[in-house]
N, C-alpha and C positions, 0 to 999 in steps of 0.2 A: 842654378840647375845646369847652367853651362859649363860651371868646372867638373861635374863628373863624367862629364865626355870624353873632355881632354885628358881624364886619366885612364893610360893604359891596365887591362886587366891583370891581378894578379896570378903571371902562368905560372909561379912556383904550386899553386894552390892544386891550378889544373892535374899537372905533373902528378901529385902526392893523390889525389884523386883517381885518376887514370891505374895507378899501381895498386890502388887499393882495390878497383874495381877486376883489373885483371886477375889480382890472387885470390878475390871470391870465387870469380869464374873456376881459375885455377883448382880450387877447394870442392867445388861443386862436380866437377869432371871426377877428382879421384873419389868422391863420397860414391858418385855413380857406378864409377869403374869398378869402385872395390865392392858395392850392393850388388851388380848386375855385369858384371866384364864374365864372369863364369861362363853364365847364364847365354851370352851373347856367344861366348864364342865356342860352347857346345849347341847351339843356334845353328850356326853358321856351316859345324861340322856335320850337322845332322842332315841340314838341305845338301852338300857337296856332296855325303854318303848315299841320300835318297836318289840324286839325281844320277850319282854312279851308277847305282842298282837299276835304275829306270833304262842309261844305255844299253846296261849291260844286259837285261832283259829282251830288248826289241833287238841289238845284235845277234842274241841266241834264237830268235825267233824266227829273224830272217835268213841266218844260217840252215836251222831245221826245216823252212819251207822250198830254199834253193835245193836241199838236201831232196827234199821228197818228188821237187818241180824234175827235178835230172833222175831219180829214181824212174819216175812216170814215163818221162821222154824214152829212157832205155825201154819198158814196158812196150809202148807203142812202136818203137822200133824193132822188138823182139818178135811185134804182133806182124807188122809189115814183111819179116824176115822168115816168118811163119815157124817160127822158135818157141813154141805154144809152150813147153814146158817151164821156159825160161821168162816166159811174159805172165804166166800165171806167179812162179814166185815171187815173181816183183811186186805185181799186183797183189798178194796174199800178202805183203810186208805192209804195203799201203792202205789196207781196206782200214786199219784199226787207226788211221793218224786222225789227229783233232788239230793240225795244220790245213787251213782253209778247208777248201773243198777236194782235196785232194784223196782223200777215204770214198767220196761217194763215187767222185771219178773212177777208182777203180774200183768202185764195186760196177757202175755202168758200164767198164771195160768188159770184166768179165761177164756180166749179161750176153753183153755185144757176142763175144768168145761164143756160150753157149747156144745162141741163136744161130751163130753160125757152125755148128755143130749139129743141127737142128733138133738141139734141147731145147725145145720152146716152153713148153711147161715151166722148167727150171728158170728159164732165161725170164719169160714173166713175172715168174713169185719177186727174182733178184729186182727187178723195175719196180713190184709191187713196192717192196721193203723201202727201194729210194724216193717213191712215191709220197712214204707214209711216215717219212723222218720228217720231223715238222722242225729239227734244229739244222736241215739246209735251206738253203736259200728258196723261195717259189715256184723261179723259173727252172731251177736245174729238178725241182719236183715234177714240176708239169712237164717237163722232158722225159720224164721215166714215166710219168702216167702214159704220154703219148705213144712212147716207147711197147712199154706194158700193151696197151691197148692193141697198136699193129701185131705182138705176137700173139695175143687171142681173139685177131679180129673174125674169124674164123668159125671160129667157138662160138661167139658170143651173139645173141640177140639183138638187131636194131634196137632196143629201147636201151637198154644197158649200152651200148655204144653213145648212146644219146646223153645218158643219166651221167656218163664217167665224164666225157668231154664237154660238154653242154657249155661249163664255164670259161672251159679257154678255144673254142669256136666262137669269139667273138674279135671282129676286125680292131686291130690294136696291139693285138697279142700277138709275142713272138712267134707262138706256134700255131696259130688260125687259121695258115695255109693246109697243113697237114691235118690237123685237128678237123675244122670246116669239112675237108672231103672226105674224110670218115662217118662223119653226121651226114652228110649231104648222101652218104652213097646208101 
């Protein structure tokens, strides 16, 4: 038993093994490549196309919302500058965008406008409308109700002052101060 220690392994063997094991591998790479290399690399081109289209979307998006944010600003600049003609056009370009909130914004601009005008009638129905869009955001809702409500507070019956506000007349709410001493009065 002790002489097959003392012999060294035969590494020709090794050698001739090692070569054969690489060109299966070898073998098995192009059996792959050639079943599925297509496959992979209209894979590859499809995710690099998707995720193009994905930039290239949120750039146009935030181009078109910078677009409308600087449209707005001239608006309320125009309003500041008392350039009513020119602050309603703007405003009239904006009411229709589906970039953020920027359509309801200026529909509440031109309320504002009419209110001070003292179209209050008009200037309500406009608060009503942004009121009652249930695709803006809550708070910018409940800002047109409360809006709404100050131009027919006038008009309108303690109980119905009560019934419109009731829910955002609670401590919490961003407009509770205003809302509250509506109810409260």
């Amino acid at each position: 038993m002790e002489q097959f220690l003392a012999i060294p392994p035969d590494t020709g063997n090794q050698a001739f093994l090692r070569e054969v094991d690489e060109e299966y591998r070898r073998e098995q790479l192009q059996h792959f490549w050639r079943r599925w290399g297509l496959w992979l690399v209209a894979g590859v081109v499809a995710v690099l196309i998707g995720v193009g289209i994905w930039f290239f979307i949120l750039h146009s998006n935030q181009q078109a919302a910078e677009r409308h944010g600087e449209q707005y600003a001239a608006a309320l600049t125009a309003i500041s500058n008392s350039e009513l003609d020119k602050a309603n056009r703007e405003l009239a370009s904006l009411r229709e965008s589906d970039k953020g909130s920027y359509g309801a914004l200026a529909r509440m601009a031109e309320a504002l406008l009419l209110l001070n005008r003292d179209k209050t009638a008009q200037a309500a129905a406009k608060f009503g409308e942004i009121a009652n869009d249930d695709n803006l955001p809550l708070p910018m809702r409940q800002l047109a109700l409360v809006r709404q409500t100050l131009a027919e507070y006038d008009r309108l019956q303690p109980a119905q002052v009560i019934q419109r506000l009731g829910a955002i007349a609670v401590p919490g709410n961003p407009y509770f101060g205003t809302a509250g001493e509506m109810v409260a009065a």
